[in-house]
N, C-alpha and C positions, 0 to 999 in steps of 0.2 A: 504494500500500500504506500503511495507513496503522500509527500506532507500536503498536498492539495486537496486529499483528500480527509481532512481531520482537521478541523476548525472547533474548539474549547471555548474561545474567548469570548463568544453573544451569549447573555443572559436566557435563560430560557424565564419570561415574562407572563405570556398568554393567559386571560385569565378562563378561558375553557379549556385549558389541562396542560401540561409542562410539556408545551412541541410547540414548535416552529413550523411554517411552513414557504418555503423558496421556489420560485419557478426559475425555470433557466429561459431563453427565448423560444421556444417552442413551447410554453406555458407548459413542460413536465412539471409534476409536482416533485421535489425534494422535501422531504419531513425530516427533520430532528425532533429528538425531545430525550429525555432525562432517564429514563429507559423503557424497558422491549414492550411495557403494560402500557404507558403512555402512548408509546408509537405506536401501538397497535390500533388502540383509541382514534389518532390521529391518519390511517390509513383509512380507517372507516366512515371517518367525517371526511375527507378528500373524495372517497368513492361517492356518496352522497352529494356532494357537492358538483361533483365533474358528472357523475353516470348516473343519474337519480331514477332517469326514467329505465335504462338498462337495469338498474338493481331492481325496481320494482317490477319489471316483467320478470327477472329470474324469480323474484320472491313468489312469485305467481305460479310460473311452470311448476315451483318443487309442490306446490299445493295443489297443481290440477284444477286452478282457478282464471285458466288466462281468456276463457271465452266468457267471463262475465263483462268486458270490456272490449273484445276482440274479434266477439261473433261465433259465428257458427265454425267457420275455417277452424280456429284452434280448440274446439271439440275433442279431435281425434287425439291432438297430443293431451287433454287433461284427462280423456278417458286411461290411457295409459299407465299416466304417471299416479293415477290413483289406484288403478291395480296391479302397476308393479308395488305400488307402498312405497314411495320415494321418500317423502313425510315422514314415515313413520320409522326406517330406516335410517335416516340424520339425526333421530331422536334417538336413536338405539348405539350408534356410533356414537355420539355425543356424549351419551352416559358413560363411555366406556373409556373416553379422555384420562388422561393423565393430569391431575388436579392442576396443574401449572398450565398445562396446555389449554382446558378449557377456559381457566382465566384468560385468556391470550384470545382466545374465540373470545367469551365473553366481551373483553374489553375493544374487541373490533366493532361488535354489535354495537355498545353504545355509541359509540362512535357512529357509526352509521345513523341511528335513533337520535342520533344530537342535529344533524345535518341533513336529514331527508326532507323536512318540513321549508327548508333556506333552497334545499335545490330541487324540490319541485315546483316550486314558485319561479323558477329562473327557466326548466322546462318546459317548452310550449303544449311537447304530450298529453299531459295529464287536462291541463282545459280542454283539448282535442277529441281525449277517448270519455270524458266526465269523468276522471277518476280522482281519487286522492289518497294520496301516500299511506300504506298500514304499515304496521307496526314488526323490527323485525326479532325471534325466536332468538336465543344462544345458541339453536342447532342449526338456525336458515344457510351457513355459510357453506356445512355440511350437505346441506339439501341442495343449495347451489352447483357445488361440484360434483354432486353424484347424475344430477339431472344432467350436466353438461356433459358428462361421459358415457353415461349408460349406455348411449348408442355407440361409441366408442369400436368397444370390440365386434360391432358386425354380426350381432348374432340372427337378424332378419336371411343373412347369406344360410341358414342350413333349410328354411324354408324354399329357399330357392334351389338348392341342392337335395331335396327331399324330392320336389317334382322333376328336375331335370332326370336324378337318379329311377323315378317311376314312370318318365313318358321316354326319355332314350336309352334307357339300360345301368346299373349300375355302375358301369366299367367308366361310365361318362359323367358321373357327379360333379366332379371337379373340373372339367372342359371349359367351365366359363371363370376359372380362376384367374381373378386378377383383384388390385387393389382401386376400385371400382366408385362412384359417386357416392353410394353408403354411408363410407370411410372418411376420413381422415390419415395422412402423411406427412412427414416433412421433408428436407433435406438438411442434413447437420455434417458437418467434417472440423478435424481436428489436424493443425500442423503442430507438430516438434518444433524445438527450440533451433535444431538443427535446419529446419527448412525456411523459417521466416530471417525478418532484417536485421529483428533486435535480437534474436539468438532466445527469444522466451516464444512459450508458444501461443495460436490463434486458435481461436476457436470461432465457428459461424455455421451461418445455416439460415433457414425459414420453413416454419411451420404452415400447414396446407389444412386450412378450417375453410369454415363455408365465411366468405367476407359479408362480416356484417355493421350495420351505423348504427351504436358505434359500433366498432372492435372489440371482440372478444379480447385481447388483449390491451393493457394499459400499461405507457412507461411509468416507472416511477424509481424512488429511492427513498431508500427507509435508513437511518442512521441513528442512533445511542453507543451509551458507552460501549457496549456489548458487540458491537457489530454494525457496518457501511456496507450497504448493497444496494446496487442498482439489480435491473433487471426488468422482465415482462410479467405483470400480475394481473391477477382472471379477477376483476370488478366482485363485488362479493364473498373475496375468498381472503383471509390474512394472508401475508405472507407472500413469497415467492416462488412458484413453484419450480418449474419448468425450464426457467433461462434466466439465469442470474450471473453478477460479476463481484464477489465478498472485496476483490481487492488483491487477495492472496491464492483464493482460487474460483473459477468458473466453471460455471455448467449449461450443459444442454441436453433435452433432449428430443427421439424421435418414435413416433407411435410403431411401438415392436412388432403389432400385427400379430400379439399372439392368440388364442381361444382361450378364453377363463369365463364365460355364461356358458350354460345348459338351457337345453330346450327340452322336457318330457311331455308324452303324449299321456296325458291325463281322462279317467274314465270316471265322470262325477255322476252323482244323480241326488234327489230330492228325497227328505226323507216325510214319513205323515206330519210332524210335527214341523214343520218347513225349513230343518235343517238342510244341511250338507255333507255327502260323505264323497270318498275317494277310495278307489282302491288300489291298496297296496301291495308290499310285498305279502304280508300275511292277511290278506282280504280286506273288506269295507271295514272304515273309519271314518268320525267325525272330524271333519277339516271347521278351522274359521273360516265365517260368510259375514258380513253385512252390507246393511247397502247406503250409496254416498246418492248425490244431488250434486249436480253441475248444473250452474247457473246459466245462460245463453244469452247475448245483450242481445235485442230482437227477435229471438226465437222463443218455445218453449222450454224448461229446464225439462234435463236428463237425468234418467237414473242409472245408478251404475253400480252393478252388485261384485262387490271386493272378495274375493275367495282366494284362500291361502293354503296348499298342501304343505306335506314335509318334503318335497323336494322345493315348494316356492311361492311366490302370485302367480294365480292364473291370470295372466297377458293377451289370451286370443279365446274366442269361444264362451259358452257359459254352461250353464250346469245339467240341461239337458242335452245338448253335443250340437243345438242346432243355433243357428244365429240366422242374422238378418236375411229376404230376399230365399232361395229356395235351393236354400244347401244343405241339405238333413243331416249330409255326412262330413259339414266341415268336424275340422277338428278341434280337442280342447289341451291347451298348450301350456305349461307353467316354465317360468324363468326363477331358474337357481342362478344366481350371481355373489361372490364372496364377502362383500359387505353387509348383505341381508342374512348369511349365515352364518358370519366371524363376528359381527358387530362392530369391524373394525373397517376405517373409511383409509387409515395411513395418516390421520391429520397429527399425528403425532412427529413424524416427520418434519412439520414445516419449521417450525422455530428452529428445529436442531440446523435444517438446511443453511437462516439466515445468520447460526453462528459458526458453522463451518470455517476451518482458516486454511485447511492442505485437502490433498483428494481423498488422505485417510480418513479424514471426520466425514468427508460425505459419504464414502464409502459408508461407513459404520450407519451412519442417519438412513441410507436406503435401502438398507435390510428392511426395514420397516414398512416399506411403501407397499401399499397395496395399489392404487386404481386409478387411472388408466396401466396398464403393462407399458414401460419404454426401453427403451434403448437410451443409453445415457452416454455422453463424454464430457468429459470432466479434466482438467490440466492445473497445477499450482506453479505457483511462482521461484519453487525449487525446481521446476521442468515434470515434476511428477505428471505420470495422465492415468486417467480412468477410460474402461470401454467394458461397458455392462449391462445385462438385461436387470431393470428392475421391477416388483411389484407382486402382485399373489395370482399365480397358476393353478388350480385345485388338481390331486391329482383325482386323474379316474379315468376308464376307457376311452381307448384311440377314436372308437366309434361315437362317442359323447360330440368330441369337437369337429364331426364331419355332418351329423344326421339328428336329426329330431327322436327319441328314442322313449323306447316304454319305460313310464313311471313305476309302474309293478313288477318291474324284474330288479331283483337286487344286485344283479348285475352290472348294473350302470349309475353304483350309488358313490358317491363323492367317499375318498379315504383320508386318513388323518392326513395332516399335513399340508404342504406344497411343493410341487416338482423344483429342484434346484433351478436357479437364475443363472445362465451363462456369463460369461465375463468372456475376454481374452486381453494380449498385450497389442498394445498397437506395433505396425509393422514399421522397425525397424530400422529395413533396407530404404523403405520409400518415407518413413517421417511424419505418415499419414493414418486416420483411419475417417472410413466413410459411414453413413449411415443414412440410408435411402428409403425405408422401409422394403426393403429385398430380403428375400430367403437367403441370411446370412447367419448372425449370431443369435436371431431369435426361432431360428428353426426348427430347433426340438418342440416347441410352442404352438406353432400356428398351423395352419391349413392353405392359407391363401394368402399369398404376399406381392408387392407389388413388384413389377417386371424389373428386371438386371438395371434398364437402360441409365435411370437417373444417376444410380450408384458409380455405374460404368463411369459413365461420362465426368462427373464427378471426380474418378481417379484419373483421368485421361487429360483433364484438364488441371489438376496439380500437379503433373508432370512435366507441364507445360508453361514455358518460359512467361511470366505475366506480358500480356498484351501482342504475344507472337502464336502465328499459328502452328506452329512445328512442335509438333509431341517430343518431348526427353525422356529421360528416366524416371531424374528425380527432379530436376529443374530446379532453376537457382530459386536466392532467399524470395518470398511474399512478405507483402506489409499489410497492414490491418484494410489500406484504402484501395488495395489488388482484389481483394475478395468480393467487392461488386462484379466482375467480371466472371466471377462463376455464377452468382446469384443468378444473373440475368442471361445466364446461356441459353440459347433457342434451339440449338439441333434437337432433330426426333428421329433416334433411333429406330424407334418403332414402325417408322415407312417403310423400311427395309424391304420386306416381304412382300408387300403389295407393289412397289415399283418394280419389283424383282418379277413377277407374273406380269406386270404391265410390261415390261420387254419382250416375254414370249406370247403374249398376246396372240391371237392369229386374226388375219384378215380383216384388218383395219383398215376403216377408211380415211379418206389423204387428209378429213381434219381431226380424227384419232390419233393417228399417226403424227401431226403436227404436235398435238397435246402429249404424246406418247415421249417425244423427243427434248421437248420441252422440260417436262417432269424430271427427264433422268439426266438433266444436264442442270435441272436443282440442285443448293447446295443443302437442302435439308435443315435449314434454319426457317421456324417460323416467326419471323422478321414481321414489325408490323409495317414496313413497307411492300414487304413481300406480295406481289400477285399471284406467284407460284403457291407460295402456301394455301392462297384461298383455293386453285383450280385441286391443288391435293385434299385440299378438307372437302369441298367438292365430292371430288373421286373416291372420296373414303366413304361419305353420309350415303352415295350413288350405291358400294357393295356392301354396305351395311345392310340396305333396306333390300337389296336380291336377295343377300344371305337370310333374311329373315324370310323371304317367301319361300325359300327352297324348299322341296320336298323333306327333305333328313330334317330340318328344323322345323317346320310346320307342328307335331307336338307340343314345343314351348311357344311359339307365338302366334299359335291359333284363337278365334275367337272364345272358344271354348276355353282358355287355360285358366287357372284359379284362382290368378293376383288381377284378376279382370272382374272374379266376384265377389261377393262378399262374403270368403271365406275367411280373408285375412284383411286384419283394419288398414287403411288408406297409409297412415303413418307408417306402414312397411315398404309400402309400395314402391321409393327409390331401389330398392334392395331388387325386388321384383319384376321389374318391366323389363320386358325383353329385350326391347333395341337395343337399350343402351348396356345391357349386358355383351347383348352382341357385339356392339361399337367398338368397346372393351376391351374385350379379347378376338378381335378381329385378327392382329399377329396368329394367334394359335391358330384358330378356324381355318384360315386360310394354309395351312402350316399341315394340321393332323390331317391324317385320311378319314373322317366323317366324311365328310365330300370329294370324290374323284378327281383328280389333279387335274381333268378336261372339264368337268363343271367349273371348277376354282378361276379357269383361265375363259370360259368362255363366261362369267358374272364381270369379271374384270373390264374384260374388253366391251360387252353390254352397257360399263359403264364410263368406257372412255366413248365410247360412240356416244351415248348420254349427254356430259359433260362436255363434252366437242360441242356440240353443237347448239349449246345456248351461250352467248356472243358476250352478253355480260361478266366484267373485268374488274375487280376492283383489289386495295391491297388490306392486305389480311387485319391490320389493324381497324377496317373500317367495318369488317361484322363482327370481330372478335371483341367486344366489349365487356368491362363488369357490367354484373346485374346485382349489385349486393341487396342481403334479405333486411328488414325492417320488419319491426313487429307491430308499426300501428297500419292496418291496412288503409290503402289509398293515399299512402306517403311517395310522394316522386322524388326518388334520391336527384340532388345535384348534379347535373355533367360537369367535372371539372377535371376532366382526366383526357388526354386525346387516345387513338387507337393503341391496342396493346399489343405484345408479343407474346410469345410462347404457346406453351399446347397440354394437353395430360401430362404425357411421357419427356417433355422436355423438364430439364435442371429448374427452369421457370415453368414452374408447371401453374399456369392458368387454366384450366380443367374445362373446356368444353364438354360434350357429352355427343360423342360422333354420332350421328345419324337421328339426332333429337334436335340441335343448337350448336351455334358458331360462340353465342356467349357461354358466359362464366360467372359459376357463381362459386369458385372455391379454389381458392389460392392462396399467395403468399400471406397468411393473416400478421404477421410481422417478418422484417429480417434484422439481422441481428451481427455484429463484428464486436467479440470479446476479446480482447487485446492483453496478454496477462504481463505483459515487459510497463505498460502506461496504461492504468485504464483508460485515462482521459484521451488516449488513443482510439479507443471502441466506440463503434458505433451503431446507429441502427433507426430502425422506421416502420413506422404502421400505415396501412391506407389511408386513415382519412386524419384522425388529429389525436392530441390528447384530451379535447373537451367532448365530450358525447352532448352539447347544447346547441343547439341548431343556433348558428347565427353569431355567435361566438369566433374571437379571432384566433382559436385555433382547435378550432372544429372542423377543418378541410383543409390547415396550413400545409400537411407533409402530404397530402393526394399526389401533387403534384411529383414531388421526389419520389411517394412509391412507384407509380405509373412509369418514371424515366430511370430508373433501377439504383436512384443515388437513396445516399443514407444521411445521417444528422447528426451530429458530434454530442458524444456522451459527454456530459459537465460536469466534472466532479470539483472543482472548485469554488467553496461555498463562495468568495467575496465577487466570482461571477455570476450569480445567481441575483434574484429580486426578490426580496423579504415581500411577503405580500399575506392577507388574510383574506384575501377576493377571491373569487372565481377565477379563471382563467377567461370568460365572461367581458371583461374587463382592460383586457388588454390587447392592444390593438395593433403591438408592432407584427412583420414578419421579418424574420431574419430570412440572409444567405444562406442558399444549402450548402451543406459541407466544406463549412469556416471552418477554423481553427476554433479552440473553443474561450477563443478574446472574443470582446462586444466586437460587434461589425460595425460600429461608430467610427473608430479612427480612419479607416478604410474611405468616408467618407469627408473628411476634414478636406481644406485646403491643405496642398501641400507646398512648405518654403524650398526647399526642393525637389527635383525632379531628376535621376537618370539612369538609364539604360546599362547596366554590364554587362559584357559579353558572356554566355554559358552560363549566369546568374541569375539575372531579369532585372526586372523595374525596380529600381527603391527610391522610394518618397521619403521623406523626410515631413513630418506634422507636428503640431505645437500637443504637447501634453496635457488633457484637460486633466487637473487633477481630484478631481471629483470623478468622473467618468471612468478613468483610468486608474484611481488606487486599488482598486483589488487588484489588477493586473499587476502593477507596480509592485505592492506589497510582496504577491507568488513569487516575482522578479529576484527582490533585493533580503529575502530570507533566507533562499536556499543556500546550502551549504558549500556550493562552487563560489558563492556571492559573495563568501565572509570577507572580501576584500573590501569591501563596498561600506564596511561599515554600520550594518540597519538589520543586522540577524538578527536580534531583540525587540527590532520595533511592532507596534498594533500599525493597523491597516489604517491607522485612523491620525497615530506618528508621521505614519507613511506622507499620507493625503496633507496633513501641515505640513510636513517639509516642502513639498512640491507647489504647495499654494505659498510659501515663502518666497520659492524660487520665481514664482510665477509672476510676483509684484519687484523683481528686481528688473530694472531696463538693462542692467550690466552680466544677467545670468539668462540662460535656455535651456528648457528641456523640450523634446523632442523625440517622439516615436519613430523609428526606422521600420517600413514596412517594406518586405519582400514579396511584390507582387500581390498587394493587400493584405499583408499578414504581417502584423506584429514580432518581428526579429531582434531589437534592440532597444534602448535605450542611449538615447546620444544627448549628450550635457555640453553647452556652451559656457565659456565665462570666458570677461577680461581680467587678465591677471593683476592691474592694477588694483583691481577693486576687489580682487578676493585675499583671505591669506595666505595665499601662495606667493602673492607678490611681496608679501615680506620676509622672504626664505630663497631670494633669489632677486639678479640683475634684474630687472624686469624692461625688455629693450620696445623704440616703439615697433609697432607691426605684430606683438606677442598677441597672441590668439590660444586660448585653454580648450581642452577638450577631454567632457570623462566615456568612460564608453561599457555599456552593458550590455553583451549579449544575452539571447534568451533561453532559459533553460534548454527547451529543446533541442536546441542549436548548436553552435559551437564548432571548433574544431574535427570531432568525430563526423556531424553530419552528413556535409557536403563539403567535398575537398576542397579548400580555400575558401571556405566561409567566410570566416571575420576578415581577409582584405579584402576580398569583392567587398563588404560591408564599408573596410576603413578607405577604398577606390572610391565612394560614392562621400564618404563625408568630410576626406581633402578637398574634391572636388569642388563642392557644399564651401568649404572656409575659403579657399582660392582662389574660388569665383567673384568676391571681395577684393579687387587691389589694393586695400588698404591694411589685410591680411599679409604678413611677410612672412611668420615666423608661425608652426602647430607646437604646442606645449604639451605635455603630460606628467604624470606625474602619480604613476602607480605603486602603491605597494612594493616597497622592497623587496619582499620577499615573493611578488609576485614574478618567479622565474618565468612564465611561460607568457604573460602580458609584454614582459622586457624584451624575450627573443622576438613576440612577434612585430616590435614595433621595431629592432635591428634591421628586422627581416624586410620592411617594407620602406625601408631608409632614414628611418631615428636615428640620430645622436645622443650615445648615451651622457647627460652630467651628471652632476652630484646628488650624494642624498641628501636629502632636506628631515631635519625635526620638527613633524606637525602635532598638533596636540593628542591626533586618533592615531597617528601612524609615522612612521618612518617610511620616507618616500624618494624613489628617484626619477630625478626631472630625465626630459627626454625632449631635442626637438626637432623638428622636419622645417626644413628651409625650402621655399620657393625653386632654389635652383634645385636640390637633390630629388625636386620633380620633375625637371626641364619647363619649370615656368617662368625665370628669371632673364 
């Protein structure tokens, strides 16, 4: 951790609990406070604040209450979550807390309860739907996180492999595996110390959620004595889960793709006294039954009768086997899930996460984790890494995590324990490890994982020289601002196949053939300039919809199939629909022998004759749009985004859904650059903003940078930050993308000079506002390279008088040195007669003083002749004066390396001088030893 990160000296004041709150220019919230029960308090009144209307709709889903506001539409999801027992569930986990931890929930809650009432008033929603803010549980944050992942592991996919397995044969269950709209993925990769600039290592990546306004995820950073983390946190929940930076070590992860829900086929019936029983392994039993009320704004309320066996909630069906519409023989279905039968949610976990300081504390903390299953990478600032599967896999038959199986066979019954969690080392030889969700390290686990391609490419492109197209090995060092260049990679693997049958195509015609030639002289990037990509997505929705007519597939997406009636509730239905399963796994389809390799070639060619010949052109960014979800219906999200790139299977996976839509509604929900050498080097970006308040100045501020694949500088220095108790509501500037993480103010000053060096760039030369500028200043003049300087003791606020001292002299200057807009130095003017130097020395006329501060970052190691390009531009600067003869200095004695460099640039060494701070030796540059004489 380095000192910019760790500010002691501001009072904690507030008279609503011992925290602070600071935004940086992207209105991120930063919190301190006094410790981890206060901060917690203080994340919860920030969430309320910033996501009011977002928390209140999760508050809602975990209770199965969002159609009393929302309509009919969200019905199917309340019917759901009240018969899995989401509710009651959070309440069961919650008790099971660890007394410390639930305080920690606890004290988020009120927090939350203290600021719902200020930030729904600032929310346009809640006038919009009639609603007003309720009140939140000690377990809602519980209920939060379990509703956002339930669907997670995919378990609607063994319904869809129940009937593929009973209309084309068992051998073909799995034929449409792949990591599919359902789901959820990410991408995350990890470099050694050995592969990046600084010799520590990077960690990055972007998680693949359905994009919603707001975001599912929110920057923030949460700081006490105890522990500094930044990171991405899920509105509603304490803490940090998933992607955080402690300082000493970071983390990420990627959804494992493993199976850990069951599905049992359940045989209920009614008993005379209007119970419920079940049968089990050893015959009929009484199960819980009662029945709920679902409110409906505009409709009638529903009822919903809740039944519970010992394998779980019955989720599909009801108690005499028959449901809506004329299905006598749908089925009746319960979901076992490991939090409903451990009572354990893993929220014990989170606090240990935000005090982790090496990868071994995390390590130890994610034994613990149960739910979602990830994949994790992990690196400290000793170069240590992690690469592991975390979270709770139930052990029990192979046949559990493939098929919907009987409840009365004790065969299929959950055993003690949990299947071990994989781990391995990262490799090595390459400095890397990747994580794609691919059948890699979580394989023992799953059933269905998504394709090689992301993963591949992934390692294909760390091998590979930044900014060059040529593959290497291992390919030299990465910097933290290289790793956009993966984020936003466009090749799609996955065409392979189908251009490959589009070559052997036969008997095309001459504008087939034209389209034919076209295609395979693509470079397989879906570029949003790309026209080629749209004629490919084209050509792909074109044999998507053959393949689905074809005879061999007509079983699954015939009119008759059963996610078409009302066997299974609607809320399954993405799981379900056939196209875009087809779409999907069109690689395979196309690939296996289900279909004769002369069908394969003659759909192909069907539909480049197809595609040929409708004459309309356009580049792929102009259909490939987001669609992001919103929860109050008849909301018109914003356009503030232009065309996009990317596809499913590309590194940027913006997810269309081949053969359904060219849009997208599920992508990068954040990306992310953890930098473990500088935090303040890391970066990173969400879709729309950090304010979820419509109208707000940064409520759509980062749209822009998501959509063009740049990120936004992580700020971990508090005295750049803005002390504020508002909203983000309220503030109105927009910063630079991917500044440095100084104000962008200076950048904007006039400049007293101005010029150009060769192989170095622009430096301006700006007048010091000292006000504006002492945080900066202060970071500047304490750090330990600085102790020359004099001010390693001073407050930010020392700082800022000296500088407004200097600033009322007409005989003193100071002056920011920017390189190319960016804050590089500090450069100090004075005449020597008027300072006390001039009494420790001849003082001749034409003498001109100068002090000179380079900035951390900077220096000698950076860029090869740094500081004289710097001291090129500020002779320059005094010389350009003819009334200038003579440059003075007057460094530290003992500062060896200041001395050489000013020999080195043609100073004359004189005497030292006794000044009251320091023993100092004068030094001067004459006009001619420039050739200006």
């Amino acid at each position: 951790m380095t000192t910019a990160d760790v500010d002691s000296e501001r009072p904690d004041t507030r008279a609503t609990g011992d925290f602070e709150v600071f935004r940086d220019d992207w209105g991120i919230p930063h919190l301190k406070a006094g410790d981890a029960l206060a901060l917690a308090r203080a994340q919860g009144r920030n969430a309320a604040l910033d996501r009011a209307w977002q928390l209140e709709t999760e508050r809602h889903r975990v209770l199965g209450s969002t159609a009393a506001y929302l309509g009919a539409e969200a019905v199917d999801w309340d019917r759901f979550a009240r018969r899995a027992r989401l509710a009651d569930t959070a309440r069961r986990c919650y008790d099971r807390l660890a007394p410390e931890t639930a305080a920690w929930v606890g004290a988020y809650v009120d927090g939350v309860n203290a600021g719902l009432a200020e930030g729904a008033a600032r929310a346009p929603e809640f006038a919009a739907a009639g609603l007003a803010p309720g009140r939140w549980e000690p377990w809602t944050p519980l209920g939060v996180w379990l509703s956002t992942h339930i669907l997670f592991a995919g378990f609607p996919t063994k319904l869809w492999r129940e009937e593929v397995a009973r209309r084309l044969g068992e051998d073909r269950a799995t034929l449409f595996a792949t990591d599919g709209p359902g789901t959820s993925g990410s991408n995350g990769w990890l470099l050694t110390g050995a592969r990046t600039t600084t010799g520590a290592p990077v960690i990055a990546g972007d998680p693949h959620r359905f994009i919603e306004d707001p975001g599912v995820y929110q920057q923030i950073r949460l700081a006490c004595p105890e522990f500094d983390v930044v990171g991405l946190a899920v509105p509603g929940v304490p803490g940090i889960a998933h992607f955080g930076h402690a300082g000493g070590v970071a983390w990420a992860i990627t959804n494992a793709m493993a199976d850990y829900q069951d599905l049992y086929r359940e045989q209920l019936r009614r008993t005379v006294d209007g119970g419920v029983e079940a049968l089990g392994p050893d015959g009929w039993y009484a199960v819980h039954a009662h029945t709920e009320t679902v409110e409906v704004a505009g409709g009638e309320p529903e009822t919903v009768e809740v039944v519970e066996t010992d394998r779980g909630p019955v989720i599909i069906g009801d108690v005499t086997g028959e449901t809506e519409g004329d299905a006598p023989d749908a089925p009746v279905i319960s979901l076992r899930y490991p939090p409903r039968v451990t009572g354990d949610l893993g929220f014990d976990v989170l606090p240990a996460l935000l005090r982790a300081r090496t990868v071994a504390d995390l390590d130890t903390a994610l034994d613990g984790w149960v739910e979602p299953v990830n994949v994790v990478l992990a690196a400290d600032t000793t170069g240590a890494t992690l690469h592991r599967v975390a979270g709770h896999v139930p052990v029990r038959p192979h046949e559990n995590r493939l098929r919907v199986v009987p409840a009365h066979d004790p065969a299929y019954a959950w055993r003690e324990g949990a299947e071990p969690t994989p781990r391995t080392e990262v490799d090595a030889a390459t400095g890397t490890a990747v994580m794609a969700n691919e059948r890699g390290l979580a394989a023992p686990l799953g059933i269905e994982f998504a394709p090689l391609h992301r993963a591949r490419r992934i390692r294909e492109l760390l091998g590979t020289p930044p900014g060059s197209g040529a593959r290497g090995l291992t390919g030299p060092p990465w910097s933290s601002a290289d790793m956009a260049a993966v984020h936003t990679d466009t090749r799609l693997a996955s065409s392979r196949q189908l251009l490959s049958l589009l070559a052997w195509a036969p008997d095309l015609g001459p504008d087939a053939e034209r389209l034919r030639d076209r295609l395979l002289l693509w470079d397989r990037h879906m570029d949003a300039d790309s026209a080629d990509a749209t004629l490919y997505s084209r050509l792909r929705a074109d044999v998507v919809h053959r393949l689905a007519a074809h005879p061999a597939l007509r079983p699954v997406t015939g009119d008759a199939d059963p996610w078409r009636s009302a066997a299974y509730p609607p809320l399954f239905r993405p799981w379900l629909a056939a196209v875009p399963r087809i779409g999907y796994a069109l690689e395979t389809l196309l690939t296996v022998g289900l279909l004769p390799y002369e069908d394969r070639l003659a759909i192909v060619a069907a539909s480049a004759e197809a595609v040929a010949a409708t004459e309309a052109e356009s580049p792929w960014g102009q259909v490939h749009r987001v669609s992001p979800w919103q929860a109050l219906p008849g909301a018109t999200p914003e356009e503030v985004w232009p065309g996009l790139a990317g596809d499913h299977d590309c590194v940027l996976s913006t997810s269309s859904v081949p053969g359904i839509t060219d849009l997208f509604a599920r992508g990068p929900a954040a990306r992310y650059v953890w930098d473990l050498a500088r935090r303040e080097d890391s970066l990173w970006v969400v879709p729309f903003g950090a304010s979820g308040v419509p109208g707000s100045a940064h409520h759509r501020d980062q749209s822009e940078l998501w959509a063009s694949g740049r990120l936004a500088p992580v700020t971990t220095d508090w005295n750049l930050l803005h002390r504020t108790e508002e909203s983000t509501t309220t503030m109105t500037t927009t910063p630079e993308p991917i500044a440095s993480t100084v104000s962008a103010v200076p950048a904007l000053r006039p400049a007293v000079h101005e010029q150009k060096v060769e192989g170095f760039g622009v430096v301006r030369l700006v007048p010091v506002d000292p006000a504006a500028d002492a945080g900066l200043l202060h970071r500047w003049v304490t750090e330990e390279r600085a102790r020359f300087w004099g001010m390693a003791d001073h407050t930010r606020e020392q700082v800022q008088e000296i500088y407004e001292f200097v600033d009322s002299l007409p005989t003193h200057h100071a002056y920011l040195a920017l390189r190319d807009g960016v804050p590089a130095a500090l450069f100090q003017t004075y005449e020597p007669d008027a300072d006390p130097v001039g009494e420790c020395y001849d003082v001749q006329p034409g003498d001109f003083g100068i002090h000179l501060l380079i900035a951390p970052a900077e220096g000698e190691g950076a860029v090869k002749g740094y500081t004289d390009a710097l001291l090129t531009a500020f002779i320059g600067y005094i010389f350009s004066d003819p009334a200038h003869l003579r440059v003075v200095v007057e460094p530290d004695a003992r500062n060896e390396k200041a001395l050489a460099r000013m020999v080195r640039v043609g100073f004359e060494l004189g005497p030292e001088i006794q000044k009251p701070e320091k023993t100092a030796r004068l030094a001067f540059l004459t006009r001619a030893a420039v050739g200006l004489a």
